[in-house]
Backbone as CSV, one residue per row, in Angstrom:
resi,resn,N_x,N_y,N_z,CA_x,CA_y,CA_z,C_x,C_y,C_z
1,UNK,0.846,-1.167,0.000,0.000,0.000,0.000,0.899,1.241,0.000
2,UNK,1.317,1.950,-0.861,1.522,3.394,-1.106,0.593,4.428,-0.269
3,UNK,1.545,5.586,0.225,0.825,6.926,0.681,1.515,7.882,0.009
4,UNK,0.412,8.861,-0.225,0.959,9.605,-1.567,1.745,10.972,-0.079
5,UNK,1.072,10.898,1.056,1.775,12.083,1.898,2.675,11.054,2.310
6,UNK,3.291,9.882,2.103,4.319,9.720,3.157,3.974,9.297,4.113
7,UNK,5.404,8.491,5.258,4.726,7.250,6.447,3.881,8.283,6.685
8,UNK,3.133,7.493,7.659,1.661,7.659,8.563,2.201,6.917,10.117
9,UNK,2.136,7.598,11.315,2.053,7.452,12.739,1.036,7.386,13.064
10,UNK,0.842,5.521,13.959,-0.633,4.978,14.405,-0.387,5.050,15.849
11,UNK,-1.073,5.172,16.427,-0.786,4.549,18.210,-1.814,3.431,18.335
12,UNK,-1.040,2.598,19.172,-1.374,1.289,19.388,-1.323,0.664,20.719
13,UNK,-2.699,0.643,21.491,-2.098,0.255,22.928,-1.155,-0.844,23.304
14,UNK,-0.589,-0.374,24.111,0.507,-1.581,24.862,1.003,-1.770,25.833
15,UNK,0.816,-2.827,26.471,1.285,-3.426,27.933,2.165,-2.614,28.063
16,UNK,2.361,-1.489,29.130,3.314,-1.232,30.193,4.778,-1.978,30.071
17,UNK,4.540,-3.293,30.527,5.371,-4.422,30.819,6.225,-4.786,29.177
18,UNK,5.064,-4.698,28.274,5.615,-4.912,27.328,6.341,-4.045,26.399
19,UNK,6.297,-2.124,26.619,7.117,-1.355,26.395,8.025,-1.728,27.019
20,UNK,8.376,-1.748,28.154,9.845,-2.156,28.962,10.808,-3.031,28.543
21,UNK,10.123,-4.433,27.807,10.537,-5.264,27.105,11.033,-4.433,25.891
22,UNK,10.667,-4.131,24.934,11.084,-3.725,23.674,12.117,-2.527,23.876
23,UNK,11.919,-1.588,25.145,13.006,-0.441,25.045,14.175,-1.576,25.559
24,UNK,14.148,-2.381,26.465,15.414,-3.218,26.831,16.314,-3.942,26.271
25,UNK,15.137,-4.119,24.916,16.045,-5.103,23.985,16.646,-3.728,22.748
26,UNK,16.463,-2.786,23.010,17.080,-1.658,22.088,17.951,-1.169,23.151
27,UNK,18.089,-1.200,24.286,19.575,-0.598,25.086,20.102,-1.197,24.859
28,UNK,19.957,-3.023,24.424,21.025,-3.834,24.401,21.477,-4.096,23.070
29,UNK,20.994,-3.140,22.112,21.261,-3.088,21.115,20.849,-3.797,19.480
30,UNK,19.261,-4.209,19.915,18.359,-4.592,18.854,18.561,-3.901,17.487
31,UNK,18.454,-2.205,17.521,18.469,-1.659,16.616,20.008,-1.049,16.882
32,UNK,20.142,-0.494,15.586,21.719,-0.022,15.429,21.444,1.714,14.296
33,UNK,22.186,2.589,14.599,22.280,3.491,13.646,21.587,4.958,14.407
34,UNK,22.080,6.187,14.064,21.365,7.340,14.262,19.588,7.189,14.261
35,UNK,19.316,8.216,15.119,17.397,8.424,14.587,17.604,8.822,13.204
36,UNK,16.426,8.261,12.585,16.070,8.700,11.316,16.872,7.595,10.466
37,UNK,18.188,6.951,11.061,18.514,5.662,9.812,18.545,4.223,10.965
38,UNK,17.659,3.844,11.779,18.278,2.900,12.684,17.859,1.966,11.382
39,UNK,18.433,0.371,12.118,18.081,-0.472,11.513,18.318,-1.961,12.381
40,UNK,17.561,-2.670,12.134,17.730,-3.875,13.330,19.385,-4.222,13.091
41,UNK,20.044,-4.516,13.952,20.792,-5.284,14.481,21.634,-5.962,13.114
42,UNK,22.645,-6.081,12.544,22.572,-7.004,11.218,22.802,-8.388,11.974
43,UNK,23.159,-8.741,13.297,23.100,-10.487,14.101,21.340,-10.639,13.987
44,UNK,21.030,-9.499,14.057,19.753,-10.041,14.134,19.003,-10.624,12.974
45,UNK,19.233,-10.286,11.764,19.198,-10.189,10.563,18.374,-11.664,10.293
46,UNK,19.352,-12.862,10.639,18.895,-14.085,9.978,17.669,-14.794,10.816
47,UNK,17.485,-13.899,12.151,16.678,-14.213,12.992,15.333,-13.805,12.505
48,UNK,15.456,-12.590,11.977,14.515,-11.749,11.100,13.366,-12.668,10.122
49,UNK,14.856,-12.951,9.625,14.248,-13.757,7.985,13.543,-15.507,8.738
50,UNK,14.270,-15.668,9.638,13.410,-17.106,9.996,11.816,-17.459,10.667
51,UNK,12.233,-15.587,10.980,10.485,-15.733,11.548,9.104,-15.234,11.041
52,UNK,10.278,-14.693,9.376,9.003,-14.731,8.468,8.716,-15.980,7.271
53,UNK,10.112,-16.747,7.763,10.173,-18.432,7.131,8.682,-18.908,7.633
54,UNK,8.788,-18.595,9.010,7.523,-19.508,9.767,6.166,-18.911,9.240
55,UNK,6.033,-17.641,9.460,4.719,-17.094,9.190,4.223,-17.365,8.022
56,UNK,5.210,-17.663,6.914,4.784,-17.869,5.872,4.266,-19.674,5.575
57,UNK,4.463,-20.140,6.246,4.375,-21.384,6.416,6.056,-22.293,6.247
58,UNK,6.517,-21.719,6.439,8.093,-22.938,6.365,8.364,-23.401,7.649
59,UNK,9.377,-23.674,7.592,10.260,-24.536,9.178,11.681,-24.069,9.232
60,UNK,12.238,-23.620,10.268,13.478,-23.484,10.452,14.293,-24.252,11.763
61,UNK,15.560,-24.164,11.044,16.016,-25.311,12.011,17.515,-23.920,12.768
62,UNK,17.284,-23.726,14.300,18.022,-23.116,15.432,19.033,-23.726,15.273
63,UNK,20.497,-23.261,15.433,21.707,-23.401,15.913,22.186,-22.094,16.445
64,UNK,22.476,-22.510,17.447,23.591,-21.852,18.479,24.620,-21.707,18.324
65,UNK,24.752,-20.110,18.837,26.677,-20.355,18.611,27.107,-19.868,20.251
66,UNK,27.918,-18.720,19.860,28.068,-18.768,21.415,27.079,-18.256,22.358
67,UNK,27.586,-19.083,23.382,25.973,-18.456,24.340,26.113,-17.090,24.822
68,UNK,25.058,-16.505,25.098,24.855,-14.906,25.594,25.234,-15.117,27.234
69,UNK,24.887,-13.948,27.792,24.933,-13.496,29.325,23.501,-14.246,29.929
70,UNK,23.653,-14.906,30.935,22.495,-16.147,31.005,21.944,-15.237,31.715
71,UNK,22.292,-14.174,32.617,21.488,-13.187,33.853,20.351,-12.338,32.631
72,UNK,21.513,-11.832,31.736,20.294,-10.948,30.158,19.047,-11.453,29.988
73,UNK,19.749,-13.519,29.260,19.009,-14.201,28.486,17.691,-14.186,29.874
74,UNK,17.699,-14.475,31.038,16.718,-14.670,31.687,15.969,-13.320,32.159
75,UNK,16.628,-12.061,32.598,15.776,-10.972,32.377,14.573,-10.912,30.829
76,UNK,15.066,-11.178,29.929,14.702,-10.801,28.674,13.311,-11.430,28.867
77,UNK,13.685,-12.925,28.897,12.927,-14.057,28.657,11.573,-14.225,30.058
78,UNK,12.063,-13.212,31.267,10.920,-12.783,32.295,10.124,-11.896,31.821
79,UNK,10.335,-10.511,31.433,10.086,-9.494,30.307,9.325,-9.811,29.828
80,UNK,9.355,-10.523,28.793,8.600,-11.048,27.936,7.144,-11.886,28.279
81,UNK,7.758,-12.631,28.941,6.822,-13.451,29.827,5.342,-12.955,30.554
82,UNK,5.985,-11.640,31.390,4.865,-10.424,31.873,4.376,-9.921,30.973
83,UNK,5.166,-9.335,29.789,4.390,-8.556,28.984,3.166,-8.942,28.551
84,UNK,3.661,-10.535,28.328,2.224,-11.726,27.282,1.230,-11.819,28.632
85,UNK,1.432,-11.803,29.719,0.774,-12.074,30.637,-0.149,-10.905,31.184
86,UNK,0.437,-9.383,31.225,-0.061,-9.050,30.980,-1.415,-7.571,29.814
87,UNK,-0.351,-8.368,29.483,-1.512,-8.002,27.677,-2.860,-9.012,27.859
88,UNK,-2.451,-10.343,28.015,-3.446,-10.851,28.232,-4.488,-10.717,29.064
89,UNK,-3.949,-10.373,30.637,-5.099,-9.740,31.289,-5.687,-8.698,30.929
90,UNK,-5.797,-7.862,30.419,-6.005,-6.661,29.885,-7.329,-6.582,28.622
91,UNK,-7.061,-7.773,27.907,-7.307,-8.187,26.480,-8.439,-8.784,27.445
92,UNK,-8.397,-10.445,28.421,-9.866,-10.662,29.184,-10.756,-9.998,29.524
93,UNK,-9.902,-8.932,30.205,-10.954,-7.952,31.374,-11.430,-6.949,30.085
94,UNK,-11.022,-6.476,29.107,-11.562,-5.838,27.839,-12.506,-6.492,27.137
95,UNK,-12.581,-7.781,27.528,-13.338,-8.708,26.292,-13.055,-8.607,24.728
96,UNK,-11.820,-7.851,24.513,-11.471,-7.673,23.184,-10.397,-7.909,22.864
97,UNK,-9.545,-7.807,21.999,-8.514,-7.461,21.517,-7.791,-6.131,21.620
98,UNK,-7.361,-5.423,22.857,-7.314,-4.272,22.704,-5.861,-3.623,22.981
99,UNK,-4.643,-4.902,23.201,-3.383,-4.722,23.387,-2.577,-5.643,22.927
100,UNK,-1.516,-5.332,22.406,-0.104,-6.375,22.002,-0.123,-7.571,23.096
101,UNK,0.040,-7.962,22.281,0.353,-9.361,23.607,1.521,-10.694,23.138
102,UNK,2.327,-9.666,22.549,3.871,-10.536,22.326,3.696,-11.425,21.133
């Protein structure tokens, strides 16, 4: 879809918990580059492409290389955890669809 004025800025509600998550994984360096040119991560890159392997219907197969900071990997992976948790409460007690929920 083309816009003849150029991007367009939506707001989109979102878990508390789950902003915290996404600014954390950009201190640690998700995105890379000045405002106005960031760009994900290029490690992140093949991670990128595998998780639109899936959406599209394919399969990808994980390998590891070296392991990360296990204190990070488990902050991250708590983070995350709340965020889905609660988006989800949020989304019940709404009876709708009305927040991200990871």
């Amino acid at each position: 879809m083309a816009y003849s004025d150029g991007p367009q800025l939506v707001s989109y509600p979102l878990a508390y918990s789950m902003l915290q998550y996404m600014l954390r994984t950009k201190e640690l360096g998700a995105f890379e580059g000045p405002i106005g040119d960031m760009k994900f991560n290029e490690h992140l890159a093949p991670v990128i492409k595998a998780i639109h392997e899936v959406l599209a219907g394919g399969t990808v197969e994980i390998k590891h290389g070296q392991r990360g900071n296990p204190d990070i990997i488990r902050e991250l992976d708590d983070m995350l955890a709340r965020g889905q948790r609660d988006a989800n409460e949020i989304n019940k007690k709404s009876g709708y669809y009305v927040t991200i929920d990871g």
